[in-house]
C-alpha positions in Angstrom: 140.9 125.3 65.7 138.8 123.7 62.6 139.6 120.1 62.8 139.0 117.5 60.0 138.2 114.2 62.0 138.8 112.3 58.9 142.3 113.3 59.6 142.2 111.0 62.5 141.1 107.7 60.1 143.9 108.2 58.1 146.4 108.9 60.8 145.2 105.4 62.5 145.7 104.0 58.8 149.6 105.6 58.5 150.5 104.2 62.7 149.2 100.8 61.4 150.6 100.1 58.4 153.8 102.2 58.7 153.4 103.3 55.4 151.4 105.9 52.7 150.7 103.2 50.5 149.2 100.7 53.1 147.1 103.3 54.3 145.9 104.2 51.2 145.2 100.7 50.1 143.4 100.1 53.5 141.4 103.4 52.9 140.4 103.0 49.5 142.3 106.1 49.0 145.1 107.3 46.3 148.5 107.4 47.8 148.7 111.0 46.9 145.4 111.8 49.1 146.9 109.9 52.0 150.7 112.3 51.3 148.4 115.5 51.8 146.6 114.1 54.5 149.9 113.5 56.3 151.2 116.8 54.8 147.9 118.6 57.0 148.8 115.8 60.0 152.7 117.3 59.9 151.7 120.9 60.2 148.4 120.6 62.4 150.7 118.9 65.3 154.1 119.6 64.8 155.4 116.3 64.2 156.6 114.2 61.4 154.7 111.6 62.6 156.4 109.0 60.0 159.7 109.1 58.7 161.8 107.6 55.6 164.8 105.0 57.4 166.3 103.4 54.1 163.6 101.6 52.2 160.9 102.1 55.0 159.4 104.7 57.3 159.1 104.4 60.8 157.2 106.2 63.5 158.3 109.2 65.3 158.4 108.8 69.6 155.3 111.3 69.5 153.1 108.8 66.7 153.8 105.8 68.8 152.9 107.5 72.3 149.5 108.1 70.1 148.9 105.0 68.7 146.9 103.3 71.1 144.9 106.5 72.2 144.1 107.1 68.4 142.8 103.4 67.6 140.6 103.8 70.5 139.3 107.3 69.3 138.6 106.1 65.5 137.0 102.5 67.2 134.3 105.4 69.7 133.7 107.5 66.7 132.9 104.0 64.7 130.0 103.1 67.2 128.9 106.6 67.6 128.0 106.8 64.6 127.3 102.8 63.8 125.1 102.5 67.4 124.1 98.6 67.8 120.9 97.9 67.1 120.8 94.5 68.4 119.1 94.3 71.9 119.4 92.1 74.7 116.2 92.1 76.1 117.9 90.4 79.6 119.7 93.1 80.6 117.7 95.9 78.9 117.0 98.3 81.5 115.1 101.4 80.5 111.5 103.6 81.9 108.7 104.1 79.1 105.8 106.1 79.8 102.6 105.4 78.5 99.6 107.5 78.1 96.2 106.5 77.3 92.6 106.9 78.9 91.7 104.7 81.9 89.9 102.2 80.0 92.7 101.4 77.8 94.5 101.6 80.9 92.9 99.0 82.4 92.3 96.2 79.3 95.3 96.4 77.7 98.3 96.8 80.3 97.7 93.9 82.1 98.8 92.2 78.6 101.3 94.8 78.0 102.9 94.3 81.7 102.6 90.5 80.9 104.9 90.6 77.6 107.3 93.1 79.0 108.5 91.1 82.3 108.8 88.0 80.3 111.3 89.6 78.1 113.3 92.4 79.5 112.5 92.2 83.5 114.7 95.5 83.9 111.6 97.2 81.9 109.5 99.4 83.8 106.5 100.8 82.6 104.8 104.2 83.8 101.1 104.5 82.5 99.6 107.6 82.7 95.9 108.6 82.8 94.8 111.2 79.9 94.2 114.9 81.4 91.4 117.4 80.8 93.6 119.5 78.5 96.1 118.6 75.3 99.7 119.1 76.2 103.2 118.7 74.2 104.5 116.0 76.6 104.4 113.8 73.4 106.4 116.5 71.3 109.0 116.8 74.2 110.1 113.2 74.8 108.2 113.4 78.5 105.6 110.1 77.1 106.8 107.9 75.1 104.0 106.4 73.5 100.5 107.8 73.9 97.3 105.1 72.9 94.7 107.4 71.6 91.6 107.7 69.4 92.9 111.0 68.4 95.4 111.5 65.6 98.7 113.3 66.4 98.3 116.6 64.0 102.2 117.4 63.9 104.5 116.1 61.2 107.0 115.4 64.2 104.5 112.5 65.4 104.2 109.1 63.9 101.1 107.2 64.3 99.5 103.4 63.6 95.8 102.1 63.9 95.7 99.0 66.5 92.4 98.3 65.1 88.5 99.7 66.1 86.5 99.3 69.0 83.0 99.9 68.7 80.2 101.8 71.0 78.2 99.5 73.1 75.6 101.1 75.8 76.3 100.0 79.5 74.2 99.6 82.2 72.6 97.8 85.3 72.1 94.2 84.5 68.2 94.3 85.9 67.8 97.7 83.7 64.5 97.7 82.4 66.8 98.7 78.8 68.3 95.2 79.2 65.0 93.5 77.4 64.2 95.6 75.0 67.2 98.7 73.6 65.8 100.7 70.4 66.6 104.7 69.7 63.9 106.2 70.6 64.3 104.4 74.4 67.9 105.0 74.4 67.0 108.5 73.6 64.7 108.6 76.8 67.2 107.5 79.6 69.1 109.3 81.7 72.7 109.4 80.5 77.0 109.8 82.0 78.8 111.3 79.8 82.3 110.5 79.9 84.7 113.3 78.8 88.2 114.6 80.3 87.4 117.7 79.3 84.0 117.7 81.3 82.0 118.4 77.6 78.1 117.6 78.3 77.7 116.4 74.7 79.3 113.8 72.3 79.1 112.8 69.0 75.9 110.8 69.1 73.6 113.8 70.2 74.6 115.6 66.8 73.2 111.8 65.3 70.1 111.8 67.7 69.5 115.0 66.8 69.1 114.0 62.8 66.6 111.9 64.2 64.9 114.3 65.9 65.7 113.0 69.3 67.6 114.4 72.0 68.9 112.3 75.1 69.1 113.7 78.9 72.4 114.1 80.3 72.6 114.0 84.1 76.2 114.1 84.4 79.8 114.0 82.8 82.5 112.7 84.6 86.6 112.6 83.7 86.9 108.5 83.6 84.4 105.1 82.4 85.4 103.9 85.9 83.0 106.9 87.2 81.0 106.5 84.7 80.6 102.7 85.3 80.3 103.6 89.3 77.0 105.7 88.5 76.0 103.4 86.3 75.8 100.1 89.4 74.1 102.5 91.8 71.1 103.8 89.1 69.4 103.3 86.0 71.7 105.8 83.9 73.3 104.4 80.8 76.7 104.9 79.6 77.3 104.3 76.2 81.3 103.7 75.5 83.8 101.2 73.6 83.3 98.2 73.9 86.8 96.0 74.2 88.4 98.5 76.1 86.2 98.8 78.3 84.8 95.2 79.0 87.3 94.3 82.3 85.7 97.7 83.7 82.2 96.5 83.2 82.7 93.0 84.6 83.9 94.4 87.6 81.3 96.8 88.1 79.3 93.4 87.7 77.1 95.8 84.5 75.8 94.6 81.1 76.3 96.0 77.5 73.9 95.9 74.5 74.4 97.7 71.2 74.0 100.8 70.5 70.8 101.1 68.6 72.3 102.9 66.1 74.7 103.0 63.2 77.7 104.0 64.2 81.2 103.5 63.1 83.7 102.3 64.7 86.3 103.7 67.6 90.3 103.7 66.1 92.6 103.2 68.8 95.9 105.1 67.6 99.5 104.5 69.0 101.5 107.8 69.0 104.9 108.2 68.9 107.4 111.2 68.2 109.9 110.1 64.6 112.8 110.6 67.2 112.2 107.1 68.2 111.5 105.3 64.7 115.2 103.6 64.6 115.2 103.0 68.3 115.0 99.2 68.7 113.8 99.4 72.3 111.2 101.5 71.4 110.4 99.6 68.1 110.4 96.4 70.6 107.8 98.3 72.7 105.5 98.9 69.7 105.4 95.4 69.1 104.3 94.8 72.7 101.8 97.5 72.2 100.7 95.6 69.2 100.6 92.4 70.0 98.6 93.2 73.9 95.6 95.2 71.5 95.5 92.0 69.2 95.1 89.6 72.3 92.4 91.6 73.9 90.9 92.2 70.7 90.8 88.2 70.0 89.2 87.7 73.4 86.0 90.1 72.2 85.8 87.7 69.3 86.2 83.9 70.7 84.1 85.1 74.0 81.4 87.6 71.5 80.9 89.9 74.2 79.3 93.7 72.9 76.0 91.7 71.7 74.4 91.6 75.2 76.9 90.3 77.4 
């Protein structure tokens, strides 16, 4: 059976106002488009559904048994298709996973966490650490945001810049680099290379290289916070960005200085699939997103860490 659900509007229309010319006034409709309408409702159900007593028309036993069930079909199909997008953030009680490398991880989540359990307490957030291969968990709803450098290459994914970060090197803070840091002796050091996919090379060897230099890797290791680890026990240097990495580097007691180079500058992309554009919980966790990179990213300014902190 092929049913026309705008059949059901207009038979909510005739059981309210008893009449075709009420329901077409209330439906914007011409009377003789509501008669066929009821003409289709007659002969799809088997009933008259209205019928003429003297100057009026009144409902059959089967049309008011309906009534009520019909309102309440034509009021679901009305917020189907009309979802409120108003949230309260009180009783909002949803799971979004996150995905981002462990430095991100580590700077901008306590903000995030912060901002989230003062507005919608029922919120629970699941971060997840970047893995040593790409995968479609973006594509197939399994993370809902991932925080990235990378920019999504399907036209599925929706993206927005949070803002840069550059490249600072790290190191021991009695490092005999900590006086004096110029290419040639950043060149010379024994480097950590951090990479998830284990790569013993990154972009600034292909700039070293222009200069005729080439630097001596000693080890690459999945995450900064093994990279930083190396970096407290020996004289290695580990050159990675600088805001998102700075609670990392505190704790692992190390210094930065700049890279002694000219270098641009980190973006650090949120990534999203379009399915959630007109989701306001999801727009609301954007914001968060947002708002957590521009408070960490104000910190690096008022404190002016990154210039030999």
């Amino acid at each position: 059976m092929q049913l026309d659900l705008n059949l059901l509007t207009t038979l909510d229309a005739l059981l309210e106002e008893g009449s075709v010319m009420g329901a077409a006034e209330r439906l914007r409709l011409s009377s003789p488009a509501v008669s066929r309408a009821l003409g289709r409702l007659r002969r799809l159900t088997g009933d008259d559904i209205l019928v003429r007593s003297g100057r009026v028309m009144i409902p059959t036993p089967y049309a008011i048994s309906i009534r009520e069930h019909v309102r309440d079909l034509v009021r679901q199909a009305r917020d189907v298709l009309k979802p409120d997008l108003e949230l309260d953030m009180a009783l909002l009680e949803r799971t979004f996973t996150i995905q981002c490398h462990d430095t991100i991880a580590t700077s901008l989540v306590p903000s995030l966490i912060r901002r989230v359990q003062a507005q919608a307490p029922g919120v629970q957030l699941r971060v997840l650490t970047e893995t040593s291969r790409d995968t479609d968990d973006l594509r197939l709803g399994r993370v809902d945001i991932e925080l990235s450098a990378n920019l999504p290459d399907l036209p599925v994914l929706r993206t927005e810049t949070l803002g840069e970060d550059r490249l600072v090197v790290t190191m021991r803070r009695d490092h005999p680099c900590a006086r004096k840091l110029d290419l040639e002796t950043y060149a010379a050091q024994s480097h950590v290379v951090i990479s998830r996919r284990g790569r013993l090379a990154a972009p600034i060897d292909e700039l070293l290289a222009a200069q005729g230099l080439r630097r001596r890797v000693v080890a690459t290791v999945a995450t900064a916070a093994a990279g930083l680890s190396a970096a407290s026990h020996s004289d290695v240097l580990v050159t990675l960005t600088d805001i998102a990495s700075r609670p990392l580097v505190e704790a692992f007691g190390l210094t930065t200085r700049p890279l002694p180079v000219e270098y641009p500058a980190m973006h650090i992309n949120c990534n999203w699939h379009r399915r959630y554009d007109s989701d306001p919980a999801h727009s609301w966790l954007r914001e968060q997103v947002r708002a957590a990179f521009a408070e960490i990213s104000a910190a690096d300014k008022t404190e002016g860490r990154g210039s030999g902190a």
